[in-house]
N, C-alpha and C positions, 0 to 999 in steps of 0.2 A: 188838243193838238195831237196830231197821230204822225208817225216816223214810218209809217208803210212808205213801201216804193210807190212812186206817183205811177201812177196809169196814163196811158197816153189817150185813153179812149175819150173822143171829143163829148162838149157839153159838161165835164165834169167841172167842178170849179175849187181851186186851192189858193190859199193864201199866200205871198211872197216866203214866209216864216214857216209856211208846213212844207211847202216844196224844199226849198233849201236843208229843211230838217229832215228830208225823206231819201234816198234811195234807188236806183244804180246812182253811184258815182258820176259817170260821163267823162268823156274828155275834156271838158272844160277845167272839172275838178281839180282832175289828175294835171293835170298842166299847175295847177297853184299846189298842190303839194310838191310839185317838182322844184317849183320855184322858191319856197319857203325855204325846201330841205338846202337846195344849194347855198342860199342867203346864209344859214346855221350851218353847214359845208366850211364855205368862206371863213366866217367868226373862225372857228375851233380850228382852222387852218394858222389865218392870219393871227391869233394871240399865239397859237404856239408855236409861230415862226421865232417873233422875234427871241424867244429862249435859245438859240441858233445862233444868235448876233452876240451876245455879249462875252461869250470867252473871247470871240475875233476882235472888240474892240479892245478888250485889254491888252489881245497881241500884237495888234496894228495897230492901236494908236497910243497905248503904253495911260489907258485910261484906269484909275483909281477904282479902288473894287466899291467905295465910297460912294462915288458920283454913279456907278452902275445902282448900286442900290437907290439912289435918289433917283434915278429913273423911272426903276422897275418898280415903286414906292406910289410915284407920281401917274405912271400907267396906271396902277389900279386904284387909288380914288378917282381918275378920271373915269376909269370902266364904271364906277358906282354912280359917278354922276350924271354920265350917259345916262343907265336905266333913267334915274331921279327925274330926267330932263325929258325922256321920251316918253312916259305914261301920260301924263295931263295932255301935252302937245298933240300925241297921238287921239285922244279921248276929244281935244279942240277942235285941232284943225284935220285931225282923219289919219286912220294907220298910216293908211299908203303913201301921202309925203312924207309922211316921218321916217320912215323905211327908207326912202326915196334917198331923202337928206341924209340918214344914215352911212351908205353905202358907199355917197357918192363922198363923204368927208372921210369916211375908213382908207378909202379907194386912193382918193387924191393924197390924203399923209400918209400913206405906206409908200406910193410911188415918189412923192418928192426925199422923202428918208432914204430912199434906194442913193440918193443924190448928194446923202450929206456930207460935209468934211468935219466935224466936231462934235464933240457930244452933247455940248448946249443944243446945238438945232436940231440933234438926233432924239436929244429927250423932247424938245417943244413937240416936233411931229411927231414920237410917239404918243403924247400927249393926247395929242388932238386926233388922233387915229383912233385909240382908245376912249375916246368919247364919243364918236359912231359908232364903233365896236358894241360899245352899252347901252347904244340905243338900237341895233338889226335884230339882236334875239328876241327881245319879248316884241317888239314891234310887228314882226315874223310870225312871231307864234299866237298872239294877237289876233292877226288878219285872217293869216290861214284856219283857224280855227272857226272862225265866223261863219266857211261856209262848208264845215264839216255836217255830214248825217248825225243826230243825236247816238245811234246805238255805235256806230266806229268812231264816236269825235274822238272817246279818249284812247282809242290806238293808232288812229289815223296822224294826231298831236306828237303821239310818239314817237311815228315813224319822223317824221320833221328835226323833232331832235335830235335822233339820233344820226344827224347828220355832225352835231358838234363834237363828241367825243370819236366819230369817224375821222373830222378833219383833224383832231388831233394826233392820230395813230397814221394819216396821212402825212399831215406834215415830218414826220419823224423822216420818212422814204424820201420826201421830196429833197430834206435839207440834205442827207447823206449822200445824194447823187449831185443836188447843185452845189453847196458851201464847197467841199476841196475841189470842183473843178473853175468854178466861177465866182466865190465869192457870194458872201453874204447879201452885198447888195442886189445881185439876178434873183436872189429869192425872194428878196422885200416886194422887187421890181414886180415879181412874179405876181405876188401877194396881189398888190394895188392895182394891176393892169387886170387881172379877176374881177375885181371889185368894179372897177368901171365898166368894165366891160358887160357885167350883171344888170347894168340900169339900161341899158335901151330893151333888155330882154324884161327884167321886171316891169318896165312901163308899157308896156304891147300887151302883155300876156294878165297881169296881176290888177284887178279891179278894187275901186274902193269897196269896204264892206259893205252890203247888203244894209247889216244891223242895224250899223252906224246910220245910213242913209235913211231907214227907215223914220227913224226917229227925225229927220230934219225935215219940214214940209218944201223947202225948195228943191231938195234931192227924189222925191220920190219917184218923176219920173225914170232919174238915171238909174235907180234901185230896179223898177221893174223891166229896164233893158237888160241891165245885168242878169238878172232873174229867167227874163226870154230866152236869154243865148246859154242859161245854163241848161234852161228846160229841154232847148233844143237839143244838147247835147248827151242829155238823158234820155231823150226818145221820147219824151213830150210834146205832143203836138203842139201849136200857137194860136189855136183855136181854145184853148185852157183857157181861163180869166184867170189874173192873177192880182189877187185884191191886197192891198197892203196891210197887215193887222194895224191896230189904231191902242196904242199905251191907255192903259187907265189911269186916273187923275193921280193917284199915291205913287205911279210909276214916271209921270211925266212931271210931278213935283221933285222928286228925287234927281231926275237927269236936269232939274237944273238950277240944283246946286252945285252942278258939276262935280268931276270924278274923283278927287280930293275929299274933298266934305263927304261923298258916298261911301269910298272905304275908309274913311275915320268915322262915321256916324254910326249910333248907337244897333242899327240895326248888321253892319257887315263889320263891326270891327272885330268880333272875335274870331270869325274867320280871318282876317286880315292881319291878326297877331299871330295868329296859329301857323296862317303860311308862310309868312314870311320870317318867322322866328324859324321853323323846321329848316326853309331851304337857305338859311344863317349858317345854321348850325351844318346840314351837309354837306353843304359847298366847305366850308371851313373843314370837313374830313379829305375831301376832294384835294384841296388846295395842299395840305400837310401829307397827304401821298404823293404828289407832283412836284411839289419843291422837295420835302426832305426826306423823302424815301431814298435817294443813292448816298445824304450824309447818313443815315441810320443803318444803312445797309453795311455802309464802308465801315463802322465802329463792330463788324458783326463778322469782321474779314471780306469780306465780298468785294471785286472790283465796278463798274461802272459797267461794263459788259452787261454782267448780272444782275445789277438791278435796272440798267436797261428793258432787258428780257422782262420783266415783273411791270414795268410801268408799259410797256407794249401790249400784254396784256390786259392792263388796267382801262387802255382804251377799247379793246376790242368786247372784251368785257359790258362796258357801259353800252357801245354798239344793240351789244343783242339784248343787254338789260332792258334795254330802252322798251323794244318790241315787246318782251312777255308780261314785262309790267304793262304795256298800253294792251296786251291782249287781257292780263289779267283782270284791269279795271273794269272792262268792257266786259267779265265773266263774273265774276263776282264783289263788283263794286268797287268805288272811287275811294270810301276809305277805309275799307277791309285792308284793299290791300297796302293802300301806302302804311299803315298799321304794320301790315306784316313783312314789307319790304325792310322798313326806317328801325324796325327794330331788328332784323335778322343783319340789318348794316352795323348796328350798335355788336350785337354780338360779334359778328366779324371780327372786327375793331382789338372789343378787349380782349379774343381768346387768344392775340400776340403776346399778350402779361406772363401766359402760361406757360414753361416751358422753351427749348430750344429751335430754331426753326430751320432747319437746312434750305437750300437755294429752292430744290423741288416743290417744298411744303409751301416756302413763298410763291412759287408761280400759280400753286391752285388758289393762295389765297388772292395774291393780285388778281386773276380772272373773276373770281366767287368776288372780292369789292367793288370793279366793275360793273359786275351785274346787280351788284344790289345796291351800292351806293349812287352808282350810273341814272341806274333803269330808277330809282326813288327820287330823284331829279327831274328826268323825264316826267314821269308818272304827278309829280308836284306840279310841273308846267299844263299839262291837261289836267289837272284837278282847278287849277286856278283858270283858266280858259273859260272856263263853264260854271265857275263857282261865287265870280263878281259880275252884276247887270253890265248890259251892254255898252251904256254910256260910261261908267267905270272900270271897265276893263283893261282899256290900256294901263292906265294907274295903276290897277292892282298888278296884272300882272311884271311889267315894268320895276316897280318897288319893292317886288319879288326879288328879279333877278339885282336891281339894288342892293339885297341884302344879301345875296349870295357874292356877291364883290366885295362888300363888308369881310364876308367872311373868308376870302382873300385874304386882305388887308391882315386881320387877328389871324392866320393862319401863320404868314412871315412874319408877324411882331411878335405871336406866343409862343410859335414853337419854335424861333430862334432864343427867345428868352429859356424856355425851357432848357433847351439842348445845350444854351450856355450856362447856365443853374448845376447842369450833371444829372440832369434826371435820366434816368433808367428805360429804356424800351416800352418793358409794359406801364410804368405810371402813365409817360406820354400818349400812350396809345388807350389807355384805360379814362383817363382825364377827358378826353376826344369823343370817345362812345357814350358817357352818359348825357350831355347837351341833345345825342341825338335819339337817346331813350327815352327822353322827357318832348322832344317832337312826338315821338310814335304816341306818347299820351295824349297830346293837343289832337291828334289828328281824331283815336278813340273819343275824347269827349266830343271831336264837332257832331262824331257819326248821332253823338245821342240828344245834341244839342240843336242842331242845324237839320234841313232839308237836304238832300241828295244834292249833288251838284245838275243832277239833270234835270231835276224835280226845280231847280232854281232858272237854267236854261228856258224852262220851260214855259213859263209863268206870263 
């Protein structure tokens, strides 16, 4: 298979899988990275909204710090179980409803939450918001992936991403301007009316995948529609034959055992431990900057101002991480760099043990974690996009972001435990960076163990 740009010159003849894999972009493209980025836009929006909402319920409705944590508790095994729920579905019955379904459940429980009077019904609908929540990102990233060029997928992947840690550093602005004049509920409101609003835009514009369809004999026609109207949009004439590749018998046994059995079976699990153990572990860095970076700060003197400034950073941070790691994989490999990303994040991490750190020193470091804890995120999302067969791709990457809501979860249970024990700044922070030094090794062994991820794409 070859990644050149297709030619438009007639009588030439390309396979649905070489076109798709080749070059210019087109408008068509670029309309579905638009679409993904805003989907993961929304996400990193709407979860950091409601961090917004719960000092206002303590003060308006005299609600237990208790019952706030059995919320924000119950939020994220539901964000987990999101993922858990949308890989196989997506991998069943096709990205694109699950997307679909995703959005429009985020959408509808944010906007009825805007509605509630009690914290029973405020935790059920965040509940269930956050279980579409977990299922838009890898669904998104998923999709859009499928009809990425092989040489940009894993920075074109990136850019997608880097829509989440954008919506996070968004919602900071939005809440600051709507909560004191309007109340928490116009920003939920806000939240959920986005989200529905997304589904008649995603359903015009965002097609099932190509991939997926290929592999199913009743879809091929709608495969090689999609494929026409992207060719066209490439400057490919329609005079091109567009012949569908046809799976070989080891490849079409595999897809149906379906995408479960694929990435537990002997031949993709260690990828499959590798990824999703690493993006455990730095989502679980992630999460321990975001929650207790302003308690750790405040034990350091610092007021909330300040370590605001530092976690504002930490978003814009991940932003641009996002891109140079997706530039970088696309320069020198898929797991060179997550190699060199996941470990320069570990470093990061522990050289807080060392020494005193004035406000200044934290804002390059909040920026510098951003970018590399961020952008190693990113960069994980397009390694796995391309790193599990097409029929299991949802799975894997879904039980991906599954595990990075795990690491949520162990984020708020250990380093409260921690911080209540009386551990010390650098233990905590030194404890945190080796889980993700021992990533950067999984990811070195795949390099010497495994095929490239495009060399796997490829096949």
């Amino acid at each position: 298979m070859t990644s050149r740009p297709a030619s438009p010159t007639a009588g030439q003849s390309l396979t649905v899988t070489e076109l798709i894999a080749s070059g210019p972009l087109g408008g068509r493209r670029i309309g579905y990275i638009v679409i993904g980025f805003l989907c993961v836009l929304l996400d990193g929006i709407d979860i950091g909204a409601w961090g917004f909402v719960y000092p206002h319920l303590v003060a308006d409705w005299g609600t237990p710090a208790g019952q706030i944590t059995t919320v924000v508790t119950a939020g994220y095994v539901t964000l987990a179980l999101g993922a858990l729920i949308a890989g196989p579905c997506a991998d069943r019955f096709g990205r694109k409803p699950t997307l679909i379904v995703s959005v429009i459940l985020f959408g509808g429980a944010m906007t009825a939450a805007a509605f509630a009077t009690d914290i029973t019904t405020l935790g059920v609908l965040r509940s269930i918001a956050c279980l579409g929540l977990g299922a838009v990102f890898p669904s998104a990233i998923a999709l859009v992936s499928e009809f990425m060029p092989l040489r940009r997928k894993a920075f074109l992947v990136t850019v997608v991403f880097c829509g989440f840690p954008l919506g996070q550093a968004v919602v900071g602005y939005l809440a600051a301007f709507i909560v004191p004049s309007f109340g928490w509920q116009v920003l939920l409101l806000i939240g959920g009316m986005a989200g529905l609003a997304l589904v008649p835009l995603t359903l015009s514009i965002l097609p099932e995948s190509v991939a997926l369809q290929m592999q199913r004999p009743n879809r091929l026609a709608r495969a090689e529609r999609t494929a026409e109207t992207i060719a066209r949009s490439m400057g490919v004439t329609r005079q091109i034959t567009l012949t569908p590749q046809v799976r070989d018998p080891e490849e079409s046994e595999a897809a149906g055992r379906g995408g479960v059995r694929t990435v537990l079976s002997r031949k993709v699990i260690l990828t499959s431990i590798v990824v999703w153990y690493a993006y455990l572990a730095n989502c679980t860095i992630t999460y321990v900057l975001i929650g207790y970076l302003p308690l750790i700060m405040a034990t350091m003197g610092m007021d909330a101002s300040e370590s605001g400034q530092v976690i504002g950073l930490l978003g814009w941070g991940g932003a641009i991480g996002s891109l140079l790691i997706g530039y970088a994989m696309s320069r020198i490999g898929n797991h060179r760099t997550l190699v060199l990303s996941l470990a320069l994040t570990a470093v990061s991490i522990a050289v807080v043990a060392f020494g005193a750190w004035p406000l200044a020193a934290l804002l390059v470091l909040g920026f510098v974690w951003g970018l590399l804890n961020g952008g190693a995120n990113a960069g994980m999302n397009a390694f796995a996009a391309s790193a599990f067969p097409t029929h299991a791709r949802g799975t894997g990457v879904a039980w991906m972001h599954s595990a990075g809501k795990l690491g949520a979860i162990a984020a708020g249970l250990v380093g409260g435990l921690m911080i209540g024990a009386g551990w010390g700044i650098g233990a905590i922070f030194l404890s945190f960076a080796l889980p993700v030094l021992i990533a950067a090794a999984g990811f070195a062994l795949l390099a010497l163990t495994q095929p490239t991820a495009t060399e796997k794409e490829s096949r």
